[in-house]
C-alpha positions as CSV (number, residue, x, y, z in Angstrom):
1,X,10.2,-2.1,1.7
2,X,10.7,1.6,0.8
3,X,14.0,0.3,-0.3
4,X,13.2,0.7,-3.9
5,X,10.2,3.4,-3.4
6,X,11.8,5.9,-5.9
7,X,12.7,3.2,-8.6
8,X,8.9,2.3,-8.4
9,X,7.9,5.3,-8.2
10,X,9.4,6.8,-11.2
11,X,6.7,4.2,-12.7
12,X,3.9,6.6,-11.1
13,X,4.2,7.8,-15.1
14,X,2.4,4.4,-15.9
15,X,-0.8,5.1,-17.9
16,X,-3.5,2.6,-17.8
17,X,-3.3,2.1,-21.3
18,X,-0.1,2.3,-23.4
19,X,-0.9,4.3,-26.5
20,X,2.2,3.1,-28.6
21,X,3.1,6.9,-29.9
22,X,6.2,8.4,-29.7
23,X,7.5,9.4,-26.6
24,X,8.1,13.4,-25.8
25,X,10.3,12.6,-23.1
26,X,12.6,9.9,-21.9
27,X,13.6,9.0,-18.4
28,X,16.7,6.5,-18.1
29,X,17.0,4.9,-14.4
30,X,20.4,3.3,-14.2
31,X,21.9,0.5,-11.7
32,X,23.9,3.6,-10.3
33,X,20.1,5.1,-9.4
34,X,19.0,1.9,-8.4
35,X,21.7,1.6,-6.0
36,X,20.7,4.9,-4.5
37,X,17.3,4.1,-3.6
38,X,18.6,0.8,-2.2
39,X,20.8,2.1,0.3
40,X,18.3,4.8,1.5
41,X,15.2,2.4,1.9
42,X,17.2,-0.6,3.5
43,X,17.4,1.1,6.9
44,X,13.6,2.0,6.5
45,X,12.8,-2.2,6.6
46,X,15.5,-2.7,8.7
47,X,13.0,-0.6,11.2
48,X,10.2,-2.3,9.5
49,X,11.2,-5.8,10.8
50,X,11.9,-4.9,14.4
51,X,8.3,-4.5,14.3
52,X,8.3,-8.4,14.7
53,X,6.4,-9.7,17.7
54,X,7.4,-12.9,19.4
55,X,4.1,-13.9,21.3
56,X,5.2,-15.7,24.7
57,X,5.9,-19.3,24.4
58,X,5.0,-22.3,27.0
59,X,5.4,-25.7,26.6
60,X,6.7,-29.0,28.4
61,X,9.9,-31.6,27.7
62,X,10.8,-34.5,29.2
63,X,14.5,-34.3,29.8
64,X,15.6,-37.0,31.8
65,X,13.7,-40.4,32.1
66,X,10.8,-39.4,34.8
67,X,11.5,-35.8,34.7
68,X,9.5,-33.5,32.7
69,X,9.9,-30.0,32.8
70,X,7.4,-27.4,32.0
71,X,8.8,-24.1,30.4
72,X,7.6,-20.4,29.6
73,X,9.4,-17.8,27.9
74,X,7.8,-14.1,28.3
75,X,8.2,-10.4,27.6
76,X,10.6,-11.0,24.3
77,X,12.1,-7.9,23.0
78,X,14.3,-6.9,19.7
79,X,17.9,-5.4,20.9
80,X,19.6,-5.6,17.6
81,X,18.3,-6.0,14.0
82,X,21.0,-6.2,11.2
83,X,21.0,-6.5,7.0
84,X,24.5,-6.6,6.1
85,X,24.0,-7.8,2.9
86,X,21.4,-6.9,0.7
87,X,21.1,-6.6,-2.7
88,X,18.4,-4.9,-5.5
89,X,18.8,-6.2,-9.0
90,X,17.0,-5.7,-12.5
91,X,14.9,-8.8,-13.6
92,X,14.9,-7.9,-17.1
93,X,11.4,-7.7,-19.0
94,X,10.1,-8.4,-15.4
95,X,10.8,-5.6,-12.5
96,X,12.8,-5.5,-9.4
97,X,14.1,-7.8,-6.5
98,X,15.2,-8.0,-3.4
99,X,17.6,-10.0,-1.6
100,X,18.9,-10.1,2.0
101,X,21.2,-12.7,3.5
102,X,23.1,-13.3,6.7
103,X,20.5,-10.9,8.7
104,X,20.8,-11.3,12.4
105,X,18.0,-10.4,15.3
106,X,19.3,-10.3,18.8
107,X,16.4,-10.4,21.4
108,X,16.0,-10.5,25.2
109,X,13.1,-12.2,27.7
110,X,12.4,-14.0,30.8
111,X,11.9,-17.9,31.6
112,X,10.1,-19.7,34.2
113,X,10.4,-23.6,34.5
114,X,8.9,-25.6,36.4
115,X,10.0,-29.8,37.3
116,X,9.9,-32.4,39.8
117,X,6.7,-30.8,40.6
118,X,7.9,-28.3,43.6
119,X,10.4,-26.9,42.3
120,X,10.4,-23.4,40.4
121,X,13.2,-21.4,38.8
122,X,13.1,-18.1,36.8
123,X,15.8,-16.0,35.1
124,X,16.5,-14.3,31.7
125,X,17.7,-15.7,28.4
126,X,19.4,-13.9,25.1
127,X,18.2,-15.4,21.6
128,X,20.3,-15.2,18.5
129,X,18.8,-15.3,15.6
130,X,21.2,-15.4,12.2
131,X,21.2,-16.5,8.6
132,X,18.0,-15.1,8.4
133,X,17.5,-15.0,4.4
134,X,14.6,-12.4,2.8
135,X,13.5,-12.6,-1.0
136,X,11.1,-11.0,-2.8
137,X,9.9,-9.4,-6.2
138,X,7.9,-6.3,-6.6
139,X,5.3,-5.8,-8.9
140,X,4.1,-2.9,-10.5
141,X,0.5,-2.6,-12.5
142,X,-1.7,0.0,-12.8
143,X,-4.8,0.6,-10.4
144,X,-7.1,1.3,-13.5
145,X,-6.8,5.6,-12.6
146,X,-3.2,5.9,-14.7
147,X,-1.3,5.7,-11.4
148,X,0.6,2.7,-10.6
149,X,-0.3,0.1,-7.6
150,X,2.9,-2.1,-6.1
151,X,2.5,-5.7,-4.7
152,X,4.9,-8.1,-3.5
153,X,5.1,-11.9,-4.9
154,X,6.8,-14.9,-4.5
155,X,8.6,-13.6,-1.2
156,X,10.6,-16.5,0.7
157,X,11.9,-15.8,4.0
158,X,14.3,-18.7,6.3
159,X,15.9,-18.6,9.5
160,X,18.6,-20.3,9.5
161,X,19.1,-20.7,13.4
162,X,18.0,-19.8,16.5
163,X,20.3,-20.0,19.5
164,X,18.9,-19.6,23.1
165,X,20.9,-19.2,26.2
166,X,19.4,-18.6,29.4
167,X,21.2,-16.9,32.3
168,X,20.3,-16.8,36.0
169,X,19.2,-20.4,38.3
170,X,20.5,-23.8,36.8
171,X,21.3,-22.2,33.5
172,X,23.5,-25.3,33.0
173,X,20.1,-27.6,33.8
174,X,18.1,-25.4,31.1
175,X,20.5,-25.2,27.9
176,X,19.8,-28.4,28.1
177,X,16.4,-28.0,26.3
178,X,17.1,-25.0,24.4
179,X,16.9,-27.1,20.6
180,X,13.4,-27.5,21.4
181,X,12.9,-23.9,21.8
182,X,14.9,-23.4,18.7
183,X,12.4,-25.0,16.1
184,X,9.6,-23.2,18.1
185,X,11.4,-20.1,17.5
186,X,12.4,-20.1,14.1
187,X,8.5,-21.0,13.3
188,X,7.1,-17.9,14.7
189,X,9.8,-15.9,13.2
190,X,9.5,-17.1,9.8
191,X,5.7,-17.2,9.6
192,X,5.9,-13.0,10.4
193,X,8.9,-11.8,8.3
194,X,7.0,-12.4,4.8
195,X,3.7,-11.0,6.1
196,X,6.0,-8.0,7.2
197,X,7.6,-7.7,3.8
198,X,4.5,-7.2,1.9
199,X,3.1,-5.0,4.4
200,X,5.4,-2.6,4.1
201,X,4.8,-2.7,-0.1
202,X,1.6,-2.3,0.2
203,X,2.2,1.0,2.9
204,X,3.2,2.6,-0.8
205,X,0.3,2.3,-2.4
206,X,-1.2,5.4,-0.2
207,X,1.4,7.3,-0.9
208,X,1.6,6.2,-5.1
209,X,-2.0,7.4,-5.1
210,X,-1.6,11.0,-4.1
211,X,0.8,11.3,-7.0
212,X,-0.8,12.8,-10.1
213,X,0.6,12.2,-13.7
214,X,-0.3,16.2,-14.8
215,X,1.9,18.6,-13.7
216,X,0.3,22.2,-13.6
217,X,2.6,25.0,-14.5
218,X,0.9,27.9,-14.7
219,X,-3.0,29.3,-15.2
220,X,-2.5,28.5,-18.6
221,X,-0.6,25.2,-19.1
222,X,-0.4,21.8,-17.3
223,X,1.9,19.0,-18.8
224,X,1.3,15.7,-18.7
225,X,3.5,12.2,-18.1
226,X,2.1,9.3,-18.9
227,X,3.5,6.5,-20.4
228,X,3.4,6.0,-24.1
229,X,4.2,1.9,-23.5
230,X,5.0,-0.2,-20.8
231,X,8.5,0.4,-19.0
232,X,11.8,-1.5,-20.7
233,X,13.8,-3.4,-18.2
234,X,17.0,-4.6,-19.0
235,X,20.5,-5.9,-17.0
236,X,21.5,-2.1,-16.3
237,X,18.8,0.7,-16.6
238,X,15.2,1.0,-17.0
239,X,13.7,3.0,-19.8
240,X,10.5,4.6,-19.6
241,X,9.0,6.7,-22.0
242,X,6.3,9.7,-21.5
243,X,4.1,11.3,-23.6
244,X,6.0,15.2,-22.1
245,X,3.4,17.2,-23.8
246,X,2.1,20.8,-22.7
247,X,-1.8,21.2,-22.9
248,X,-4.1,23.6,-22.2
249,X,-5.7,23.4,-18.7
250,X,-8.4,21.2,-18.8
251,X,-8.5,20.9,-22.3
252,X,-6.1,18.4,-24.2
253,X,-5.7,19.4,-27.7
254,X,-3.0,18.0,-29.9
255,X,-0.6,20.3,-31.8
256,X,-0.5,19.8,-35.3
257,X,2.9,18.0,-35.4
258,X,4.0,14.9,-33.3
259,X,7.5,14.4,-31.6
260,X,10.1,12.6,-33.9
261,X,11.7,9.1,-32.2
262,X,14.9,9.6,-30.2
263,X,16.9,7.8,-28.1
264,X,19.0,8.0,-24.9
265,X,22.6,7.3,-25.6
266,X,24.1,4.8,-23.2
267,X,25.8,6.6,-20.4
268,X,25.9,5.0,-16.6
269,X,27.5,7.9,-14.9
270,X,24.8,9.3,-13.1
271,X,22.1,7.8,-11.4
272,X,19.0,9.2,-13.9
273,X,19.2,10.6,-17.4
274,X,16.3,13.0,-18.8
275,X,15.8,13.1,-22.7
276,X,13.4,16.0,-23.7
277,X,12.8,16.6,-26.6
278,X,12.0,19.7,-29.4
279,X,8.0,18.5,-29.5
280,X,7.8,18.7,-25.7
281,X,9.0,23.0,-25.5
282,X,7.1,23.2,-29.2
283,X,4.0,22.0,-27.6
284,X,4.4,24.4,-24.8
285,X,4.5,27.2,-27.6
286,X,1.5,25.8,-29.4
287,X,-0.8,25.7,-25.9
288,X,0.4,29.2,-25.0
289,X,-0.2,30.8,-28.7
290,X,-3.9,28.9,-28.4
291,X,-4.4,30.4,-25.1
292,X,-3.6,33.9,-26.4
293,X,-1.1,34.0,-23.7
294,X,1.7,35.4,-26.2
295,X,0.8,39.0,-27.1
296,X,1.7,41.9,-25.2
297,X,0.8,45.2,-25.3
298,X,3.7,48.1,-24.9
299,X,3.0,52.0,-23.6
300,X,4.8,54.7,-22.7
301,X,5.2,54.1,-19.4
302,X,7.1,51.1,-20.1
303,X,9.9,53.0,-21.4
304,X,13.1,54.0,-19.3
305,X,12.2,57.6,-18.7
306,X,15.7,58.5,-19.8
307,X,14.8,57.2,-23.3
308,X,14.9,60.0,-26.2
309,X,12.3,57.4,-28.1
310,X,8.8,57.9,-26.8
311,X,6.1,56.3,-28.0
312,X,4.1,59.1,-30.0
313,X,3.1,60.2,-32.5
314,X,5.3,62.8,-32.4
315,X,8.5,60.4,-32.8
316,X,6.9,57.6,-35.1
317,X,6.3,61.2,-37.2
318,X,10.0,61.7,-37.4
319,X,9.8,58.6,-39.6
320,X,6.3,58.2,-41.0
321,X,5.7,61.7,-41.1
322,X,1.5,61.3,-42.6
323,X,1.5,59.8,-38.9
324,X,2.0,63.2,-37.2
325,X,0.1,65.1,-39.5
326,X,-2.9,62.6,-39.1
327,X,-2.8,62.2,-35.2
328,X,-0.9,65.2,-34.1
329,X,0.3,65.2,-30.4
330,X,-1.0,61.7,-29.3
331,X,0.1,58.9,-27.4
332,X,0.6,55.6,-29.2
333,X,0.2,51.8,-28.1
334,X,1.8,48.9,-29.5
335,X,0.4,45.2,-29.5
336,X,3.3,42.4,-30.1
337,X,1.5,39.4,-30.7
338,X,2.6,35.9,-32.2
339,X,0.8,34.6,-35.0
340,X,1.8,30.9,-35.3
341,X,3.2,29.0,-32.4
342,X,7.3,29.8,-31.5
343,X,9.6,27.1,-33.1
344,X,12.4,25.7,-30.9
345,X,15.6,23.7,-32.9
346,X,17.3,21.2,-31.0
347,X,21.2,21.0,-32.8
348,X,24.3,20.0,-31.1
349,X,25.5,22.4,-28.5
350,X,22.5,24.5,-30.4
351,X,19.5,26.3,-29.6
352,X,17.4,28.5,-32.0
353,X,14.2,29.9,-31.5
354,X,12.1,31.0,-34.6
355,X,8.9,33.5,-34.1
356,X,6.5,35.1,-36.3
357,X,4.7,37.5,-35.2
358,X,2.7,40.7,-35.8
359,X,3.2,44.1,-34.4
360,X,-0.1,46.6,-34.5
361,X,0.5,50.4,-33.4
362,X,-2.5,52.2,-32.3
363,X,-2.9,56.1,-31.4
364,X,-4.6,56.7,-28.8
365,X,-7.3,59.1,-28.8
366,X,-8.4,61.5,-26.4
367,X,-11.4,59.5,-25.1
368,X,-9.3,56.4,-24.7
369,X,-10.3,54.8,-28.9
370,X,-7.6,53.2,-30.4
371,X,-6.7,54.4,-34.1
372,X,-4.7,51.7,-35.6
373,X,-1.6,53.2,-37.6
374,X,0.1,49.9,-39.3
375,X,0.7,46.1,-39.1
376,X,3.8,45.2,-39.3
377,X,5.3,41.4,-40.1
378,X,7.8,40.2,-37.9
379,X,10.0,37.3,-38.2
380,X,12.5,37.1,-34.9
381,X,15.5,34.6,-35.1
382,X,16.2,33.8,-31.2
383,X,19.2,31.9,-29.4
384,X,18.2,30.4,-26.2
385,X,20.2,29.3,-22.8
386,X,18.4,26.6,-21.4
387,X,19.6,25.0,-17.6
388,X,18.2,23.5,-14.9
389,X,17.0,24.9,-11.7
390,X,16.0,22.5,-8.8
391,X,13.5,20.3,-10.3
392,X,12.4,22.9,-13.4
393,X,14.1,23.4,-16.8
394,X,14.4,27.2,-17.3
395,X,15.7,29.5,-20.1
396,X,16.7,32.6,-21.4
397,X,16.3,34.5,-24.5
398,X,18.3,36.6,-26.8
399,X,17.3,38.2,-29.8
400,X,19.7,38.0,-32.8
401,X,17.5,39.8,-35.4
402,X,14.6,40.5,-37.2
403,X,13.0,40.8,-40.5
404,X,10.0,43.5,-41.2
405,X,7.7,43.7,-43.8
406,X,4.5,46.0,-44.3
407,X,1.3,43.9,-43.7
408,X,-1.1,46.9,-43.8
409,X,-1.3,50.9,-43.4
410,X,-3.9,52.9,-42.4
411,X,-1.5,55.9,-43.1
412,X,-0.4,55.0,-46.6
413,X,3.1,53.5,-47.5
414,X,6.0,54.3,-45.9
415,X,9.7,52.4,-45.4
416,X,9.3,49.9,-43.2
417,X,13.3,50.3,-42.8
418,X,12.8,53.4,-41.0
419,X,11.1,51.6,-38.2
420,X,13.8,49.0,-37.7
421,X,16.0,50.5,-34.7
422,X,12.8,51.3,-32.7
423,X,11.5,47.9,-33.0
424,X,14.6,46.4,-32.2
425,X,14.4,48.7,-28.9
426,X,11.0,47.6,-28.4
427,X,12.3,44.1,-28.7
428,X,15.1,44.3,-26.4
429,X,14.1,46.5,-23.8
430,X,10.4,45.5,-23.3
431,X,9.3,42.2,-24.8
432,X,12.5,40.1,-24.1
433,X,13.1,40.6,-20.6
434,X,9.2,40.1,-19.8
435,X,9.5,36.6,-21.5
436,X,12.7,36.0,-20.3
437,X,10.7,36.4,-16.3
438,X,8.3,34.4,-17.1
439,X,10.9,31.1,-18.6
440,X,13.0,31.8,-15.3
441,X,10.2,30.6,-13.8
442,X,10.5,27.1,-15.4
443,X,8.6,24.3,-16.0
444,X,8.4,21.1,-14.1
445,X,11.0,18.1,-14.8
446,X,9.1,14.6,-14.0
447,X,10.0,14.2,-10.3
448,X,9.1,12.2,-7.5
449,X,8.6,12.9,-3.7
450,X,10.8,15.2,-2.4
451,X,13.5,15.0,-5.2
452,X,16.2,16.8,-5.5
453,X,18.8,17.2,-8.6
454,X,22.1,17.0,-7.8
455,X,25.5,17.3,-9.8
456,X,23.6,18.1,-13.0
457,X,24.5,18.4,-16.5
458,X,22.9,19.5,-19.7
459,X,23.7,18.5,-22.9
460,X,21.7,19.8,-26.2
461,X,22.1,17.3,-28.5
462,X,20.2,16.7,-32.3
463,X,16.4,16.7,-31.8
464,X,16.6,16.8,-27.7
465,X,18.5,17.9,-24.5
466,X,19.9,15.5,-22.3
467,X,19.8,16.0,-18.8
468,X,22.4,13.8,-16.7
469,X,21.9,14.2,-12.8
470,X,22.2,12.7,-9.7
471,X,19.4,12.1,-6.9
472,X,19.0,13.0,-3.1
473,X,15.9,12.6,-1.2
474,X,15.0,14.5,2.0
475,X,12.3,13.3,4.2
């Protein structure tokens, strides 16, 4: 029954309570998708059922008036094992089904009879087994952890005949009796498929429970899936929608700000469809401010050694000259550190980022003190590229400009104007790329198994980016 194992387990995101908030992300499985994961699980139970065993048989019949003839059929064994029509639907408001019709087992054994009392024949017989029908419904629930636990009901399994020929001896003499073989036959075969079925649902449930709903990205952050309400299922997709918010690790503080509703517009073109939305990336930037993961400190050594701008007090001087007259001949230091949580803006074919942050220069002193110099204000207007890279979204920044203002001095007042090239260099050369590294690196997409993305496409659209894709699976 892995047939639908990545539909049900994009439901892995269940929580064991539905909190009834606003989703931060969206996940959109359609028929397409559904289709997918039919057609690479139906050869996986088509293995499954040649797993049948057909215990051997004995019996007696009488055949002809006085002559009764006593029968065993041994060493049965599965040659062929078709599903040539199968079919997974949506049961809206309910889950998923399964239907197979005109299936078809070929198997091979031995006979022994044995009539008139003396005399004994053996041989080999072929059993055909079609219109073998298979239905069944899988349901999904939680197991009381946040991760989901699959069960089959209401599955129905019928064979609609069973032909037996045997070869070698009097054939002729034993076709004869082969209808009461067939009934025999079709018992034993129907009592097993069913059992067979839900076996190989419940041969999930392992593999459902090693799946966590907190994705770690980094030593700082983890994001979480969960559902925020119980999956939609309709005639052509199922909706499910996650919480997609960044958190600390182990500790889950809310932002102060909640994701705004959105919706998935209705597209059937690829097989899964990915909404995520401004709060998700904002709460990344609000778990990384809290962490004190976004300030970085710039030296000398960091600058291209080909660079006339040095940071010293000698060339800070050249523009605030009380700073070289103060600390003459010293090296300087430079802390870039937000002061509120980065802003991300979702508009059509649109990405701004908005950051306020703070930028402390220190001289250093010969025994290592810091002196601070200034604080300056900085307001940094961003445009971001966002893609997708295997299962991650990453991005890249670039800075379109900046806005200064004097928060203190410790060197008296001075144009902040002066200082705007330099921090612009600072900016570009130093703090962008180092953040631009570090989003390359990504941050996980709600996946499943060994997922991959194929034939992908991102769109950014008001309040969200829509990511349209493809699926392939690899063992």
């Amino acid at each position: 029954m892995v047939t639908l194992w990545w539909v049900l387990t994009l439901l892995t995101f269940l929580s064991s309570e539905a909190s009834g908030a606003n989703a931060g992300v969206k996940v959109k499985l359609t028929v397409k998708g559904l289709e997918y994961g039919h057609q690479i699980g139906i050869a996986t139970l088509q293995e499954k059922l040649k797993s049948i065993k057909i215990p051997d048989m004995s019996g007696s019949e009488t055949i002809f008036p006085f002559c009764k003839v006593s029968y065993s059929l041994t060493g049965l064994q599965i040659l062929n094992l078709g599903l040539p029509k199968s079919q997974v639907r949506l049961v809206p408001g309910t889950g998923v089904s399964l239907s197979i019709s005109d299936a078809f087992i070929n198997l091979h054994g031995n006979w022994r009879v044995k009539y008139l009392r003396i005399i004994q024949d053996s041989g080999s017989f072929d059993l055909a087994v079609s219109g073998l029908t298979i239905s069944t419904t899988i349901n999904v629930k939680s197991d009381g952890t946040g991760r989901p636990m699959v069960s089959g009901v209401n599955c129905q399994a019928a064979v609609g005949s069973a032909k037996i020929r045997f070869h070698g001896g009097s054939s002729w003499l034993y076709n004869l009796f082969s209808k009461f073989v067939d009934q025999a036959l079709r018992s034993t075969l129907q009592k097993q498929i069913c059992p067979l079925v839900d076996e190989a649902i419940d041969e999930m449930n392992p593999r459902l429970k090693t799946l966590n709903v907190l994705a770690q990205v980094d030593k700082y952050a983890e994001i979480e899936y969960s559902m925020v309400e119980s999956p939609v299922v309709s005639n052509s997709n199922i909706d499910l929608s996650l919480k997609g918010e960044f958190y600390n690790i182990g500790q889950h503080k809310e932002p102060p700000f909640s994701p705004n509703p959105f919706s998935l517009p209705p597209q059937d073109s690829n097989m899964l469809y990915i909404g995520l939305s401004a709060f998700t990336i904002n709460s990344a930037g609000f778990v990384y401010n809290s962490a004190g993961a976004l300030s970085l400190y710039i030296t000398d050594d960091m600058i291209p050694s080909g660079s006339p701008i040095r940071l010293s007090t000698k060339t800070f001087g050249a523009f605030i000259p009380q700073i070289a007259k103060q600390y003459p001949g010293l090296m300087m230091k430079l802390l870039v550190k937000t002061v509120k949580e980065p802003t991300i803006t979702f508009e059509p074919d649109n990405v701004t980022l908005q950051v306020q942050s703070a930028v402390t220069a220190y001289a250093i002193q010969p025994n290592s003190t810091l002196s601070p110099l200034f604080v300056l204000n900085l307001n940094a207007s961003v445009s971001a590229k966002i893609y997708v890279e295997g299962v991650k979204v990453a991005g890249t920044l670039t800075l379109n400009k900046i806005d200064m203002a004097l928060a203190k001095s410790y060197v008296g007042p001075f144009e902040v104007k002066s200082l705007n090239n330099i921090i612009l260099m600072v900016l570009k050369i130093m703090v962008i790329p180092k953040v631009n590294a570090r989003l390359e690196e990504g941050f996980p997409l709600p996946a499943i198994g060994k997922m991959n993305l194929v034939n992908t496409q991102l769109q950014i659209l008001k309040g969200y980016m829509l990511i349209g894709t493809d699926v392939q699976f690899t063992p």
